[in-house]
C-alpha positions as CSV (number, residue, x, y, z in Angstrom):
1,X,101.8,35.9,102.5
2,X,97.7,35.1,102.9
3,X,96.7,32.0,103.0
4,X,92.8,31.8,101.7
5,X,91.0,31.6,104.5
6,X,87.8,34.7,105.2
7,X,89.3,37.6,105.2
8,X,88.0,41.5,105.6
9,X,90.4,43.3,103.0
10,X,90.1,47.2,102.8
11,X,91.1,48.0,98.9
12,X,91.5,52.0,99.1
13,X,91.3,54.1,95.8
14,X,89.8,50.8,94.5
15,X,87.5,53.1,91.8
16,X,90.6,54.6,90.7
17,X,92.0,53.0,87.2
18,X,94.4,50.4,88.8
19,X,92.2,50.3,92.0
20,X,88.7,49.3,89.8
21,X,90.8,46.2,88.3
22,X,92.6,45.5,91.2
23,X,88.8,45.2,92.9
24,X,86.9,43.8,90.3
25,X,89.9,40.3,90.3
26,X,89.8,40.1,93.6
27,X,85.9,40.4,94.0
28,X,85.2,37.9,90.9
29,X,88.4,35.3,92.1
30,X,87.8,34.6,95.8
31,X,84.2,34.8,97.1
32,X,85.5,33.8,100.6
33,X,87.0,37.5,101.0
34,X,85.1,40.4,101.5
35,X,86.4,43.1,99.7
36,X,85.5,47.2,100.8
37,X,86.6,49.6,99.0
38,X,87.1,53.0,99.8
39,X,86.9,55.6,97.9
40,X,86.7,59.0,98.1
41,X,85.5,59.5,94.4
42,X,87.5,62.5,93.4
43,X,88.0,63.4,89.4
44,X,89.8,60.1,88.5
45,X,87.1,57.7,90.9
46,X,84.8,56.0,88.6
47,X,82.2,54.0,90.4
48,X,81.1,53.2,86.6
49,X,84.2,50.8,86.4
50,X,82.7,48.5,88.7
51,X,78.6,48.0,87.9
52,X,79.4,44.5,87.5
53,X,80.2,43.8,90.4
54,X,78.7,46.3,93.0
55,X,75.8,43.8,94.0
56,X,77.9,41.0,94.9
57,X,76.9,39.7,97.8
58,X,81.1,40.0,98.6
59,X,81.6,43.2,97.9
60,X,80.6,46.6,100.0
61,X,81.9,50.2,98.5
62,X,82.4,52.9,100.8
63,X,82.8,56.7,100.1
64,X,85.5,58.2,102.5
65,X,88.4,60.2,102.7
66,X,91.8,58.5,104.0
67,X,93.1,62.0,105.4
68,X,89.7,61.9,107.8
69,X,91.4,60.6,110.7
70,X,88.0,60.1,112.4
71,X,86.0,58.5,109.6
72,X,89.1,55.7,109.3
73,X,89.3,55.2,113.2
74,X,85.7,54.8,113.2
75,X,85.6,52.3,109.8
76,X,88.6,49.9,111.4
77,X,86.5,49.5,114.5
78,X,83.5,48.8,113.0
79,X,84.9,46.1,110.5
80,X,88.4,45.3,111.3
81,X,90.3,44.6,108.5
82,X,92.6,41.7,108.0
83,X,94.7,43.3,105.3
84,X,94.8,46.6,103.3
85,X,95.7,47.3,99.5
86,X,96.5,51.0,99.6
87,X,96.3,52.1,96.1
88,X,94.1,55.5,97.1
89,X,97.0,58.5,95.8
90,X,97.5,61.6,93.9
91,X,99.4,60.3,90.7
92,X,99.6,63.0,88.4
93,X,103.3,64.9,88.5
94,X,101.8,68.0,86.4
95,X,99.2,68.4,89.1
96,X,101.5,67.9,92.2
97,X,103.8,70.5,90.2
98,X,100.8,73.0,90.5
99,X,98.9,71.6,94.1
100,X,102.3,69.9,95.9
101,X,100.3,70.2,99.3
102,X,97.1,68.2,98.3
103,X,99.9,65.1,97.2
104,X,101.2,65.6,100.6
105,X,97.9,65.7,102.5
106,X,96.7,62.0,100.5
107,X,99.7,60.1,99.7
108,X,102.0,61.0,103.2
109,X,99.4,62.3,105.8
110,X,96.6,59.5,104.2
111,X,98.7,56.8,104.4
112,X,100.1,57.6,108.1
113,X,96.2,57.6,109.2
114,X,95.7,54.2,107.8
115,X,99.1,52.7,109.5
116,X,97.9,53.9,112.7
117,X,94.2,52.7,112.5
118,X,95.4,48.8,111.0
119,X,98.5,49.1,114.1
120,X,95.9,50.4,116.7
121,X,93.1,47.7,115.5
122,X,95.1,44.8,116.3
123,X,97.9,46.0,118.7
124,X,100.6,44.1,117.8
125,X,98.6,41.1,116.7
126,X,99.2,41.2,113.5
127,X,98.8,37.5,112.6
128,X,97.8,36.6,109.2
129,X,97.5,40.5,108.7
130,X,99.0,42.4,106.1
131,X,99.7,46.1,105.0
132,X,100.0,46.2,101.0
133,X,101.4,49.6,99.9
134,X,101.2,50.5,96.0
135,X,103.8,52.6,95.1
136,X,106.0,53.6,91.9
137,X,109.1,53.4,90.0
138,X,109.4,57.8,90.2
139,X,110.9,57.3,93.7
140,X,114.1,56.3,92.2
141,X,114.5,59.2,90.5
142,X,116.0,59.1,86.8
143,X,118.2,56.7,85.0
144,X,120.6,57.6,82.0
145,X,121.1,55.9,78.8
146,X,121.6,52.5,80.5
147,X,121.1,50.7,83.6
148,X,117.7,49.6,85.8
149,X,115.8,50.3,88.3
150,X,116.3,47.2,91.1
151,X,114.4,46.6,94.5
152,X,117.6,48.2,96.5
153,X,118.4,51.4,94.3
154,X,118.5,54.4,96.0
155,X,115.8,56.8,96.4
156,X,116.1,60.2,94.6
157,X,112.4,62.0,94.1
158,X,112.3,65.0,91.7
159,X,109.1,65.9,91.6
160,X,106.4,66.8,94.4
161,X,104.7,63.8,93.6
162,X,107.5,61.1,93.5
163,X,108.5,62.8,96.8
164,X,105.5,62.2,98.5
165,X,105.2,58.2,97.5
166,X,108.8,58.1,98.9
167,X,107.9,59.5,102.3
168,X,105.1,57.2,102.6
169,X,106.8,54.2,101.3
170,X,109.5,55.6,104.1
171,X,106.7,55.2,106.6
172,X,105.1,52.3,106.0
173,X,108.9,50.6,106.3
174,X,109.1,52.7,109.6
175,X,106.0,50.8,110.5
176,X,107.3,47.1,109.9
177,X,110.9,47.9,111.9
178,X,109.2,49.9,114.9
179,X,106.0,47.7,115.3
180,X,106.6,44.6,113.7
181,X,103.9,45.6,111.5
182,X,103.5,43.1,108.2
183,X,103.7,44.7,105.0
184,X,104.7,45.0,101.5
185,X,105.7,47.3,99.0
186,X,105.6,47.1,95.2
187,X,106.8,49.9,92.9
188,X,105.4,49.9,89.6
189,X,106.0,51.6,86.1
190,X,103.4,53.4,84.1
191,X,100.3,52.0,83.7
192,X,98.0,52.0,80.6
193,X,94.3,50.2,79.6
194,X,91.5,50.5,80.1
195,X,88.9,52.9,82.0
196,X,92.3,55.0,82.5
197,X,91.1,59.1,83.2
198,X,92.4,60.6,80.2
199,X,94.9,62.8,82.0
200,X,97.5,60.3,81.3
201,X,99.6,60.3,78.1
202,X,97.8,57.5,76.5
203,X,94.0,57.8,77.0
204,X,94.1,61.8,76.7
205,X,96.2,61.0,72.9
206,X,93.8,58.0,72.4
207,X,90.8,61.0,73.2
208,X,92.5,63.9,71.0
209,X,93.1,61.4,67.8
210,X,89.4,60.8,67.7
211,X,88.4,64.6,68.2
212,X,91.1,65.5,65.7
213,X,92.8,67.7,68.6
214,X,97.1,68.5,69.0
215,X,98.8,66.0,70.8
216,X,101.2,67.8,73.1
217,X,104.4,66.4,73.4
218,X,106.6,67.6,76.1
219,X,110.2,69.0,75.2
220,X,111.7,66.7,72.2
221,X,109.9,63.6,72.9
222,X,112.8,61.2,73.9
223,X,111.9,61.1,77.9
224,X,111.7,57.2,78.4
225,X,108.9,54.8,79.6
226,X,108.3,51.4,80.7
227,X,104.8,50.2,80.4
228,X,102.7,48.1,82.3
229,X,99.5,46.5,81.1
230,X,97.3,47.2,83.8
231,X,95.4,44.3,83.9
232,X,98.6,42.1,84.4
233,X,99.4,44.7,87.3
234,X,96.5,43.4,89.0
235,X,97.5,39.8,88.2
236,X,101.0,40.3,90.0
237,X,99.0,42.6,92.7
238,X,97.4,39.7,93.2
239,X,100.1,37.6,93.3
240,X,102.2,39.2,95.9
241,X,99.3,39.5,98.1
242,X,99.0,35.9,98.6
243,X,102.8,34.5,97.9
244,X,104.6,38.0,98.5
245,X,107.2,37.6,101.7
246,X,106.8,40.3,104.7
247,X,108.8,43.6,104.8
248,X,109.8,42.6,100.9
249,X,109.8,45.1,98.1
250,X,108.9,44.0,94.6
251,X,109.6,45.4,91.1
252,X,106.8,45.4,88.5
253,X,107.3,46.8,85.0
254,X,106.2,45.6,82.0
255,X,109.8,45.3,80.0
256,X,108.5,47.8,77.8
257,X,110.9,50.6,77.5
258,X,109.3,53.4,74.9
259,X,110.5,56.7,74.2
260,X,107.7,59.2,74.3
261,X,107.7,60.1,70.3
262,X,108.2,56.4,69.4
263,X,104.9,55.8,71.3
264,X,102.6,58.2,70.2
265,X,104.1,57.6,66.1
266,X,102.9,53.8,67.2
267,X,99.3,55.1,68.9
268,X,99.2,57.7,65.6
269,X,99.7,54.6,63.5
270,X,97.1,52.0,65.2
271,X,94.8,54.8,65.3
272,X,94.8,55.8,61.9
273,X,94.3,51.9,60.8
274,X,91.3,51.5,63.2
275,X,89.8,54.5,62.0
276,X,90.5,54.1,58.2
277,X,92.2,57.4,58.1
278,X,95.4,57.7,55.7
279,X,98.6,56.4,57.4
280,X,100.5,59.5,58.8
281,X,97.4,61.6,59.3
282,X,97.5,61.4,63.0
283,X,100.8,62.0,63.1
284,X,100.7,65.5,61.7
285,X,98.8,66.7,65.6
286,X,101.6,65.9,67.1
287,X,102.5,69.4,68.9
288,X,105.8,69.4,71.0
289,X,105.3,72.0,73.4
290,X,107.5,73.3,76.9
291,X,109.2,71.1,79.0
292,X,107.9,70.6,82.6
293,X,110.4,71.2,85.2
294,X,112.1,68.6,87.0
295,X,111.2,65.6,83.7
296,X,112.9,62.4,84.3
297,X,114.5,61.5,81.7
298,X,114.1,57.8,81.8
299,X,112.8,55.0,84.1
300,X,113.5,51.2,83.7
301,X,112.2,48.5,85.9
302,X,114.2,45.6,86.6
303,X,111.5,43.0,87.4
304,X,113.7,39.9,88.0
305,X,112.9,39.5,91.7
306,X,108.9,39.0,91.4
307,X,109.2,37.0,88.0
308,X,111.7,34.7,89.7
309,X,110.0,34.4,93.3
310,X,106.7,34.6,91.9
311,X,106.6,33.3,88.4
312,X,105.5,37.0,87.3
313,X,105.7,38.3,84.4
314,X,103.3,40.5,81.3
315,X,100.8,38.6,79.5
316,X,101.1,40.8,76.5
317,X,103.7,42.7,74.2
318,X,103.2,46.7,74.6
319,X,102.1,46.7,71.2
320,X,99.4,43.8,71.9
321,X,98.2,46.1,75.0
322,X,97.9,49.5,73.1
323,X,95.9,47.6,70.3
324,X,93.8,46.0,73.3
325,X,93.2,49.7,74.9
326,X,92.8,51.3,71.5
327,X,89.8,48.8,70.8
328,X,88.5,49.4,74.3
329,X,88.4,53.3,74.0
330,X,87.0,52.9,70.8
331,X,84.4,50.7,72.0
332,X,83.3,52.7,74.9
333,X,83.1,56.5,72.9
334,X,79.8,57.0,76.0
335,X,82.2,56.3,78.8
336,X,84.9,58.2,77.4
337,X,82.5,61.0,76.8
338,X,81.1,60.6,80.1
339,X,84.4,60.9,81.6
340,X,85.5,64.1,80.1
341,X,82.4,65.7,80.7
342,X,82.5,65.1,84.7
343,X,79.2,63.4,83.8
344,X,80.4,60.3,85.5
345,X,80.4,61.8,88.7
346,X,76.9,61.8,89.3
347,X,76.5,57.7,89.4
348,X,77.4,57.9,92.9
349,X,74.3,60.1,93.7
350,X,71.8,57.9,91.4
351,X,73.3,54.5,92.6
352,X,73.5,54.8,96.0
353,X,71.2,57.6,96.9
């Protein structure tokens, strides 16, 4: 869709997990972009993901909030942005099952704010300018025992979470057919590696083997998965970015289908090899505990479309990816440590204070 010429791109959420990678390849591959990212550094930001990069003479980080309506008005008229890569969302469903209003404010209200600032910056001159929405495979709702998730399936939310990435993915289509606004949108399956905040199945397990803690597995364990390495998200982020055509949707899962138990007795097993612990050790934390309501039973991607328009598709095997993110956690104990202790938080005061 871009051609590389200089271009302003606005990465938002870009210190979240997918964001930091997302930021870090785009930063490192094309030194004739500059890259901003904004962040509003909430419990899952990391600034720490992205010290290697943060005094590149390409790349400017800005703390924000997308639901300040203001702030973004004011930030699109200072810099105006070519394109925007909106990754900045509440993803957790157990937390928009508690909090569904805070998912509505950032992922519905958020997003709305940044379609009118990129429409009102260049009124209908939206040449060589593109809206990139991140969004997920939970909009579709749940399959059965067979069948996959395509680019045209129906949208059927069931959780306050999934709901909210519909309605914006709803809006920013709204956009494109109202105001001939260019855009994109990709829907994802779960993502897993590295510098992940260990709220998510596989970091917080990962976490819990080390520290000897239960491993809480909801109802019996066969709600299924496909999993996406998240560095080869960021690969096919990149991809449609620059070869992705306008008001397309595209697919990306990581033809990994895993049932919940079947994972963890994999993580259990990897975990008690790497740590020299006897085989089936790790296992015996595993602590199935209530269902939450409104669990998907399964979600399958069918990414044909962006492997066969794009040449996409996963660099690694899931079990090649867990091993890789195993080795990582392992290897970075202090930023795991830092992370659960909200020590992490405080970078953004020493480094750019």
């Amino acid at each position: 869709m871009m051609n590389e010429v200089d271009l302003k791109i606005l990465i938002t959420g870009g210190a979240g997990f997918i964001g930091s990678h997302v930021v870090k390849l785009f930063v490192e591959k094309y030194s004739n972009y500059h890259i901003f990212n904004l962040d509003a550094l909430t419990y899952a930001g990391n600034l720490e993901n992205l010290k290697d990069i943060e005094n590149k003479p390409n790349y400017t980080f800005i703390k924000g909030d997308i639901t300040n309506e203001t702030f973004v008005n004011e930030l699109f008229n200072e810099h105006k942005f070519d394109s925007i890569i909106h990754l900045a969302a509440e993803s957790h469903v157990d937390r928009s099952i508690k909090d569904p209003l805070a998912f509505v404010k950032t992922n519905v209200i958020g997003t709305m704010i940044l379609l009118n600032a990129f429409k009102n910056t260049w009124n209908d001159n939206f040449s060589n300018k593109l809206f990139y929405h991140i969004s997920t495979d939970e909009v579709y709702g749940t399959l059965g025992e067979t069948g996959l998730f395509t680019e045209t399936t129906s949208y059927n939310p069931n959780s306050p979470y999934s709901a909210s990435k519909a309605s914006s993915d709803h809006f920013v289509r709204a956009y494109g057919e109202t105001y001939g606004m260019p855009y994109i949108i990709t829907n994802c399956s779960n993502n897993y590696g590295q510098n992940q905040f260990p709220e998510k199945l596989i970091p917080l397990f990962i976490n819990n083997i080390i520290n000897n803690k239960p491993l809480p597995v909801y109802g019996d364990g066969n709600y299924t998965r496909d999993w996406l390495y998240v560095k080869d998200h960021a690969v096919a982020i990149d991809l449609v970015f620059h070869k992705g055509k306008n008001h397309e949707t595209y697919n990306i899962g990581g033809f990994n289908e895993w049932k919940n138990i079947d994972l963890v007795k994999l993580l259990c097993q990897q975990m008690d090899e790497k740590l020299n612990r006897i085989i089936g050790a790790s296992e015996k934390l595993i602590t199935y505990v209530k269902d939450r309501p409104g669990h998907d039973l399964r979600y399958a991607i069918d990414a044909s479309k962006i492997n066969r328009e794009l040449g996409w598709e996963p660099s690694v095997t899931f079990e090649e990816g867990l091993n890789k993110t195993i080795d990582w956690y392992s290897s970075n104990e202090e930023w795991l440590n830092s992370v659960t202790s909200g020590d992490y938080q405080l970078y953004y005061e020493k480094q750019y204070n």
